[in-house]
N, CA, C and O atoms as a GROMACS GRO file, in nm:
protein
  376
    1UNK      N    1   2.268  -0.971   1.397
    1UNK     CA    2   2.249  -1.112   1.372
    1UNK      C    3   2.345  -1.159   1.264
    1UNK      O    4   2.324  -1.116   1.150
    2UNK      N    5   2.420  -1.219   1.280
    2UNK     CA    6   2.516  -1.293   1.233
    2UNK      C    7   2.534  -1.433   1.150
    2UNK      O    8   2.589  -1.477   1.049
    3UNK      N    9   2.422  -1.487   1.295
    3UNK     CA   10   2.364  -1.628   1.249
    3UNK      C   11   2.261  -1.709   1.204
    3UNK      O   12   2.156  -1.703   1.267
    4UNK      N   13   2.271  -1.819   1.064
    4UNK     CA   14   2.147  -1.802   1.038
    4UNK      C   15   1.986  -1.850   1.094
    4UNK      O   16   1.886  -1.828   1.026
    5UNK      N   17   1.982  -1.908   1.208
    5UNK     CA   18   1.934  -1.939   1.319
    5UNK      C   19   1.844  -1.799   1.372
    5UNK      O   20   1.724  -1.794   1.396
    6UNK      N   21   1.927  -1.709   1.380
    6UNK     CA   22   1.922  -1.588   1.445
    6UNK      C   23   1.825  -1.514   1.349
    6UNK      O   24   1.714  -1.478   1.389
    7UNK      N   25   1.872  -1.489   1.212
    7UNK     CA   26   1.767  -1.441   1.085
    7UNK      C   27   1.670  -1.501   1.027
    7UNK      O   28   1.597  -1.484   0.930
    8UNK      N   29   1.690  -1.590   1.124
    8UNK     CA   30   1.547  -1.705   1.025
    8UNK      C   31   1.457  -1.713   1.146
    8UNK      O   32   1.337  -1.718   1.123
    9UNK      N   33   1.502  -1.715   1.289
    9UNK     CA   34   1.393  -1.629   1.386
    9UNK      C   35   1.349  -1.505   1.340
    9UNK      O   36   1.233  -1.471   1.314
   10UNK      N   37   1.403  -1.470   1.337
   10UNK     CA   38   1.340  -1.306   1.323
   10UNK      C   39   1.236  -1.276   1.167
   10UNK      O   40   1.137  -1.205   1.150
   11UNK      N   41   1.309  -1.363   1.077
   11UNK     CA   42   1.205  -1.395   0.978
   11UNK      C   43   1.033  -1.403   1.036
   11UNK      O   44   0.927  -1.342   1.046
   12UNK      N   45   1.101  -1.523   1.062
   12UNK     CA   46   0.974  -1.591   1.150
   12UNK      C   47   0.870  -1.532   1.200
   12UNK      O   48   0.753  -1.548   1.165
   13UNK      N   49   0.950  -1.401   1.355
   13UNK     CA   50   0.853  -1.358   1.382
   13UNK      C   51   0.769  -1.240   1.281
   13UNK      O   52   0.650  -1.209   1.279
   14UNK      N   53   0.849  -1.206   1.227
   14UNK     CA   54   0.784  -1.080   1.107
   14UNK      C   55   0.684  -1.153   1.020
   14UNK      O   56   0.579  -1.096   0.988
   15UNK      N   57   0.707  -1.262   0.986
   15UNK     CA   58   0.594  -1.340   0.916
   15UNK      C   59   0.486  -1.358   1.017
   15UNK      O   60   0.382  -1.313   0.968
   16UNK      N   61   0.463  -1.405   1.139
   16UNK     CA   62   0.347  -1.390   1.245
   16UNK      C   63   0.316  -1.257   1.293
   16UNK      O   64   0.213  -1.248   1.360
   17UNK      N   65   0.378  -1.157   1.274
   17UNK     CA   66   0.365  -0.998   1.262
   17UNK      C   67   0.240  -1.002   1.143
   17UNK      O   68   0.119  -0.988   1.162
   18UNK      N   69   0.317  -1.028   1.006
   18UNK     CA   70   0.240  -1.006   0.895
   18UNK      C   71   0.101  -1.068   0.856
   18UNK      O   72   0.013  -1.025   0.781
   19UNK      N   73   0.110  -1.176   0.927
   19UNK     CA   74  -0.026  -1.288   0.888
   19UNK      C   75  -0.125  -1.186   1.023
   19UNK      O   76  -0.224  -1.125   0.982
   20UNK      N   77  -0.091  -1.176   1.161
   20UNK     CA   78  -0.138  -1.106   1.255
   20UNK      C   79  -0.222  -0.945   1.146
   20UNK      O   80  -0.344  -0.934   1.130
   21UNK      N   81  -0.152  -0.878   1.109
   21UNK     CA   82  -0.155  -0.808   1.042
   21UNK      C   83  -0.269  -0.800   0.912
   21UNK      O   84  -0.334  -0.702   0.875
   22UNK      N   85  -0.269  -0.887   0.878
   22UNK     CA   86  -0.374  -0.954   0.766
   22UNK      C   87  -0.501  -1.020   0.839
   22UNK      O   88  -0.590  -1.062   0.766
   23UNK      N   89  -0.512  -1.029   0.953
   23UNK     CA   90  -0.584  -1.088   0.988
   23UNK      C   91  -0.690  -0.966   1.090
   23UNK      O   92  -0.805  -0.988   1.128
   24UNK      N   93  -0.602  -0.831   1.117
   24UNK     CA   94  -0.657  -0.711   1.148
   24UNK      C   95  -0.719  -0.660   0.999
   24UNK      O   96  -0.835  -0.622   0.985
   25UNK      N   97  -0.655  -0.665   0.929
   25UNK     CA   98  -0.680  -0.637   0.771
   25UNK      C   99  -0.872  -0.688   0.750
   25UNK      O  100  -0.973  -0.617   0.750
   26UNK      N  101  -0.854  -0.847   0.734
   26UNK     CA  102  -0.958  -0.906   0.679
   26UNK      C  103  -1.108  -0.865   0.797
   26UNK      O  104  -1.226  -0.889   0.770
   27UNK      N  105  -1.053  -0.793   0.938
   27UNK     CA  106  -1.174  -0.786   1.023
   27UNK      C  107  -1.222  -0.638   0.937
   27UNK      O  108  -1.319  -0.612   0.867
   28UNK      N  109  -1.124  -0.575   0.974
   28UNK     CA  110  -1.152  -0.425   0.861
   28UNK      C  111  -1.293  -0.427   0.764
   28UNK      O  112  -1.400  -0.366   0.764
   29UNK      N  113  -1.215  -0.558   0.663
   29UNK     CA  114  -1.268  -0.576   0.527
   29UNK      C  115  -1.446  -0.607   0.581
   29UNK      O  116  -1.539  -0.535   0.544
   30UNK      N  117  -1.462  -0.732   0.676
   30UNK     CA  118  -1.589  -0.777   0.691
   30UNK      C  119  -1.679  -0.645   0.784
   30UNK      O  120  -1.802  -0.642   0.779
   31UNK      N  121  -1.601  -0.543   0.865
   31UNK     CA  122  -1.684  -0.406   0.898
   31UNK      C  123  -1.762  -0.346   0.759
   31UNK      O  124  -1.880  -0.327   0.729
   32UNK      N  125  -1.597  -0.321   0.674
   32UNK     CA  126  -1.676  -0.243   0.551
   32UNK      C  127  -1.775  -0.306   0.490
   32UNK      O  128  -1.873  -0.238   0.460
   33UNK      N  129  -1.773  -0.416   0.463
   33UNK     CA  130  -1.885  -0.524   0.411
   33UNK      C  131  -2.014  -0.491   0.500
   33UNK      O  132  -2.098  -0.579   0.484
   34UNK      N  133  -2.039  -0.433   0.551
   34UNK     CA  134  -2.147  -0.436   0.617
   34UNK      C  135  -2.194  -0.285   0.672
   34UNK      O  136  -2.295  -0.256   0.737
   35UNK      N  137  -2.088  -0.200   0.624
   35UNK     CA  138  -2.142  -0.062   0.578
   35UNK      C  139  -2.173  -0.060   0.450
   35UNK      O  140  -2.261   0.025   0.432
   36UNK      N  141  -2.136  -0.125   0.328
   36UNK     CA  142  -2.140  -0.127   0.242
   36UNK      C  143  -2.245  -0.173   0.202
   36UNK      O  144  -2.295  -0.131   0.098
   37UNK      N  145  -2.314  -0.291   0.292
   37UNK     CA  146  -2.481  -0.364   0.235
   37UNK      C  147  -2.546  -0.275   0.316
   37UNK      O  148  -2.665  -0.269   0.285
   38UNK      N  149  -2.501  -0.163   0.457
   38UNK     CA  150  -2.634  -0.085   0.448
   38UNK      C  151  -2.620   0.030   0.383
   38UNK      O  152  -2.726   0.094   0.376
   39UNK      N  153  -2.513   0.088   0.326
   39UNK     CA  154  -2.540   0.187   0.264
   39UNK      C  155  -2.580   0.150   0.065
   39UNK      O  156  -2.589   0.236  -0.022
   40UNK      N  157  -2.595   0.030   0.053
   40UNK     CA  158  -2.583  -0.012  -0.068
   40UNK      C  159  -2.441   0.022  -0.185
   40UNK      O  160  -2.436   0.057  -0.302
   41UNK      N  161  -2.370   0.000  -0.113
   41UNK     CA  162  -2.228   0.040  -0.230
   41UNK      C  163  -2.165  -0.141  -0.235
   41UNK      O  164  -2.144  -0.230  -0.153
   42UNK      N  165  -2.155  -0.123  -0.376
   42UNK     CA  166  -2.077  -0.258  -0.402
   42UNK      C  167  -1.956  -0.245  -0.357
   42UNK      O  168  -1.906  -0.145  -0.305
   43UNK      N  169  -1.892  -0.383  -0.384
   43UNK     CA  170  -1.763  -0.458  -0.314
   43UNK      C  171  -1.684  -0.402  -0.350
   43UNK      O  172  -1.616  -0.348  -0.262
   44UNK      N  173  -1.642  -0.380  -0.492
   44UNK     CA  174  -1.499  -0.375  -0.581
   44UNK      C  175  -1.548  -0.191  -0.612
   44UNK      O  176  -1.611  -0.166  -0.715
   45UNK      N  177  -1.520  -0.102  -0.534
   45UNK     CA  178  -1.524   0.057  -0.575
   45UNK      C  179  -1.367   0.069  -0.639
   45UNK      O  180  -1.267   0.021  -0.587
   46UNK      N  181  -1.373   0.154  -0.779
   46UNK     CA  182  -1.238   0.119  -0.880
   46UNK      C  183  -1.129   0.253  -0.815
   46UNK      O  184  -1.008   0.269  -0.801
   47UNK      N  185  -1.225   0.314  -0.792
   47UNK     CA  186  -1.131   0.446  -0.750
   47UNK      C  187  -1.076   0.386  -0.589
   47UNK      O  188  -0.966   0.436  -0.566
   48UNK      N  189  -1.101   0.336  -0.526
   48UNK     CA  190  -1.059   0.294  -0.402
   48UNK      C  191  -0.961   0.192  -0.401
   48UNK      O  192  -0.886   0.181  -0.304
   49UNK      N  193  -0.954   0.117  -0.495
   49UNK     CA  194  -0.860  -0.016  -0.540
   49UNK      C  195  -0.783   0.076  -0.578
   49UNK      O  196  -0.668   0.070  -0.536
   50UNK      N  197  -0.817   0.176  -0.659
   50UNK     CA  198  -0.669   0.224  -0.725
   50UNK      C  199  -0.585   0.320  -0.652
   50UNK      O  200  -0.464   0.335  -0.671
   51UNK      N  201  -0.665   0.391  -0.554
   51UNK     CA  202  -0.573   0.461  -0.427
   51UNK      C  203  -0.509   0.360  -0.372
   51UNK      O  204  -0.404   0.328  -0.426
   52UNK      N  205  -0.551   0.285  -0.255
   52UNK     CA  206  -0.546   0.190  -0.211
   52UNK      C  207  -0.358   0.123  -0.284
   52UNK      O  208  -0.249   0.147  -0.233
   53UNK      N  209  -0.377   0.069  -0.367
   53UNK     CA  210  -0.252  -0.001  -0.429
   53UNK      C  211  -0.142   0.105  -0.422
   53UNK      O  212  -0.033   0.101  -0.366
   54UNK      N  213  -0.230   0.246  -0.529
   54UNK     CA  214  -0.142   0.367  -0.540
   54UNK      C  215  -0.038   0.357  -0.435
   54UNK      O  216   0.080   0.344  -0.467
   55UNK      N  217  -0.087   0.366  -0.272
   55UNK     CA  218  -0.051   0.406  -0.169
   55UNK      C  219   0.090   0.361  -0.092
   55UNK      O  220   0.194   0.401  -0.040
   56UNK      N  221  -0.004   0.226  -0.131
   56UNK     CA  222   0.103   0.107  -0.092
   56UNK      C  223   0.277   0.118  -0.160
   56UNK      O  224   0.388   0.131  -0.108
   57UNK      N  225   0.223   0.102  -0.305
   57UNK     CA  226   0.322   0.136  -0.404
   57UNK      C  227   0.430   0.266  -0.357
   57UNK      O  228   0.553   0.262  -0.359
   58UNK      N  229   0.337   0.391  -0.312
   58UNK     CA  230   0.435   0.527  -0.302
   58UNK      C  231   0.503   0.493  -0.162
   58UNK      O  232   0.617   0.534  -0.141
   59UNK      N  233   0.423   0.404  -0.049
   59UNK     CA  234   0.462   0.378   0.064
   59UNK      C  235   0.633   0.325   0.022
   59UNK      O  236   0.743   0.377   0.039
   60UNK      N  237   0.578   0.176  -0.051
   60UNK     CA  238   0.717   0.096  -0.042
   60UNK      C  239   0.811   0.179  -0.137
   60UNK      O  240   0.932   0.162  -0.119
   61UNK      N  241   0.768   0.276  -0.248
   61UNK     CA  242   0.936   0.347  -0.268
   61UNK      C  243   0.960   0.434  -0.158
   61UNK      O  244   1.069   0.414  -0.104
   62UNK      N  245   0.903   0.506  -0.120
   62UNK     CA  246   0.973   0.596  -0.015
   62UNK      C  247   1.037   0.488   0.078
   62UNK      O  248   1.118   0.533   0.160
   63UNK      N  249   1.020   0.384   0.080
   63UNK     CA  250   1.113   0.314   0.188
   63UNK      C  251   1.207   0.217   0.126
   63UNK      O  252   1.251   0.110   0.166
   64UNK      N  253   1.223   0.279   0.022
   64UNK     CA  254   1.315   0.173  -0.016
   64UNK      C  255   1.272   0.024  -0.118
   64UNK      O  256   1.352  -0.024  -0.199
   65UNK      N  257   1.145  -0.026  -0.096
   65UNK     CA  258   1.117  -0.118  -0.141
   65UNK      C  259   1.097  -0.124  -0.270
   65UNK      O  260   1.055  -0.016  -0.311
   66UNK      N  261   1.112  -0.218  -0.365
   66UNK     CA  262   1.068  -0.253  -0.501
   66UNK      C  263   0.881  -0.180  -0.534
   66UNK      O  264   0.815  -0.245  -0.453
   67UNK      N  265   0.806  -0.107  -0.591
   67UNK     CA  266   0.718  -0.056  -0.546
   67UNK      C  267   0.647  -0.183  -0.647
   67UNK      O  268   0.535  -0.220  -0.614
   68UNK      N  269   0.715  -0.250  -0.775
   68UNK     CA  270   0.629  -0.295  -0.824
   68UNK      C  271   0.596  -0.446  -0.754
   68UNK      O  272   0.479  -0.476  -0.778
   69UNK      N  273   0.654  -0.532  -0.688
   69UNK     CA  274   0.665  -0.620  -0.596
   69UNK      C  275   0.522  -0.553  -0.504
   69UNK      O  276   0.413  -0.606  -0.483
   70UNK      N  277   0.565  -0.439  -0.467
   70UNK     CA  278   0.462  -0.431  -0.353
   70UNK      C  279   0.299  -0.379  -0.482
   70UNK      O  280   0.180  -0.376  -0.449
   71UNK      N  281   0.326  -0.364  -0.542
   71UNK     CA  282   0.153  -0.342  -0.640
   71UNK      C  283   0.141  -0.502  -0.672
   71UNK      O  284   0.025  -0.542  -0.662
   72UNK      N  285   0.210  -0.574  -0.697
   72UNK     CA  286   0.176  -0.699  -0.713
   72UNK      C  287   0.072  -0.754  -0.563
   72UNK      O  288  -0.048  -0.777  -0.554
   73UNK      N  289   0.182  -0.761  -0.464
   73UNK     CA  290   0.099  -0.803  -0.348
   73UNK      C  291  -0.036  -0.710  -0.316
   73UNK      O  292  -0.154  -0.726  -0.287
   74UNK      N  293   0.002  -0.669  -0.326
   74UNK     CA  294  -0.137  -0.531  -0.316
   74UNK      C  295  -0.279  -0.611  -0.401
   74UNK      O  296  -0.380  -0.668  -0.359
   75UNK      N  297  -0.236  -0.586  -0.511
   75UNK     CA  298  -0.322  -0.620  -0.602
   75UNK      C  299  -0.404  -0.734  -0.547
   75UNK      O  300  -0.526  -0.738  -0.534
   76UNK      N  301  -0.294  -0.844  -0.511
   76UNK     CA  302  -0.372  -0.984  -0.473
   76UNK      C  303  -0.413  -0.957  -0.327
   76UNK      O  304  -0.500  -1.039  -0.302
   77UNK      N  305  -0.397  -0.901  -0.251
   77UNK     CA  306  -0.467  -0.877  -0.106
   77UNK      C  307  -0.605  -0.804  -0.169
   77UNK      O  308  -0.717  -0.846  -0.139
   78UNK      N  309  -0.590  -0.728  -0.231
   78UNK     CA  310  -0.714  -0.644  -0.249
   78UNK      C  311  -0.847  -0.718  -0.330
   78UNK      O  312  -0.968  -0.708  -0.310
   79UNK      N  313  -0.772  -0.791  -0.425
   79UNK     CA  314  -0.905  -0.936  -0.492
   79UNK      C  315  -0.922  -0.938  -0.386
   79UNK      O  316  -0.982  -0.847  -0.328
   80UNK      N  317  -0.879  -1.033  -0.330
   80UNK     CA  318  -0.936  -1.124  -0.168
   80UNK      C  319  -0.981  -1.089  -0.115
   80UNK      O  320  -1.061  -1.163  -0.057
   81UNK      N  321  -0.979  -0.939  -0.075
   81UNK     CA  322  -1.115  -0.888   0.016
   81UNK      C  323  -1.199  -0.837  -0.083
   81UNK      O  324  -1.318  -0.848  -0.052
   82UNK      N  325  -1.184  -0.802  -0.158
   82UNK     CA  326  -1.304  -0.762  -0.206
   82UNK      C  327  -1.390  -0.877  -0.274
   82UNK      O  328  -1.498  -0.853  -0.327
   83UNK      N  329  -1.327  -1.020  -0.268
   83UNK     CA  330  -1.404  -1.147  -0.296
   83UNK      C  331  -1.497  -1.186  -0.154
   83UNK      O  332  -1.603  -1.247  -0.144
   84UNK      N  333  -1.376  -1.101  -0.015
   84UNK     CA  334  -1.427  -1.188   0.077
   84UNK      C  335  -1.556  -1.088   0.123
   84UNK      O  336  -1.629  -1.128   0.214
   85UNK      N  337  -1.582  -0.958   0.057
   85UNK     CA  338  -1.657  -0.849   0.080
   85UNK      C  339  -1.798  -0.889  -0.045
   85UNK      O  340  -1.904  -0.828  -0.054
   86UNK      N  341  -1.771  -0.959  -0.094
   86UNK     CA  342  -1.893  -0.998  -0.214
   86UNK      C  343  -1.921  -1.125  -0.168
   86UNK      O  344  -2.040  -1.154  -0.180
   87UNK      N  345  -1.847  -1.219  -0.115
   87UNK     CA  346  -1.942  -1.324  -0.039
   87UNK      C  347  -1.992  -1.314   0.067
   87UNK      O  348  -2.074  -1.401   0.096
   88UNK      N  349  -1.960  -1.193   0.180
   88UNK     CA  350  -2.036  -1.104   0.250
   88UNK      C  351  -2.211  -1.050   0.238
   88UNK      O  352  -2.319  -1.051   0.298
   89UNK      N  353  -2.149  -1.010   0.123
   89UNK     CA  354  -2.281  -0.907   0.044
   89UNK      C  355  -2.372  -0.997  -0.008
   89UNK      O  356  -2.485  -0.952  -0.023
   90UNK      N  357  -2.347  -1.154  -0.053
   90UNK     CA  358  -2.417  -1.218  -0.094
   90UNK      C  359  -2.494  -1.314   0.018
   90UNK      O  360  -2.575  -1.403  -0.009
   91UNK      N  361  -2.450  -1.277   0.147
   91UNK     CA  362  -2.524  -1.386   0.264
   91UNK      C  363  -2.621  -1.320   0.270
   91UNK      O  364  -2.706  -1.387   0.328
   92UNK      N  365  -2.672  -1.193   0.233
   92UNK     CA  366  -2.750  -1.173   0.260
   92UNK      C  367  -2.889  -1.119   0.222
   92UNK      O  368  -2.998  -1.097   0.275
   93UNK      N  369  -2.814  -1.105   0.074
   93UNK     CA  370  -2.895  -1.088   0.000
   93UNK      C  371  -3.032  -1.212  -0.074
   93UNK      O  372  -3.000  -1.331  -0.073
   94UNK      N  373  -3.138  -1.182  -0.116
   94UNK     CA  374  -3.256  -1.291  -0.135
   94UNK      C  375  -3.234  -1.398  -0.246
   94UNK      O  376  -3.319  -1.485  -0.266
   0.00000   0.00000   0.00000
């Protein structure tokens, strides 16, 4: 690709890849939410946030990527479910 027409498609589709992607993500999140209210384990487990990011982080250097860029995004995907996993936990509780 040469042209910028050409890279800004392909942008494009990788961004509807990624939101697609996030959106397999957030079904994930609302399963665990609901192993989690029957097994009684809260939302935010610290050791799991911190693998979790860890992972991501060792993922994007081995490939090249900025790892702290990717703990940033990490970080903020992982609030969000685990906000969207505590307003979960709270539908149903009394």
């Amino acid at each position: 690709m040469t042209k910028m027409t050409g890279i800004r498609d392909e942008i494009d589709r990788l961004d509807r890849e990624l939101v697609a992607l996030l959106v397999r993500r957030a079904a994930c999140i609302d399963r665990a939410a609901a192993v989690k209210r029957a097994e009684g384990l809260p939302a935010r487990i610290d050791a799991r946030v911190d693998a979790v990011i860890a992972n991501a982080c060792a993922e994007a250097a081995a490939a090249g990527l900025d790892p702290e860029l990717v703990g940033e995004l990490w970080t903020r995907i992982v609030d969000w479910s685990i906000a969207r996993e505590e307003r979960a936990l709270a539908e149903v509780r009394p």
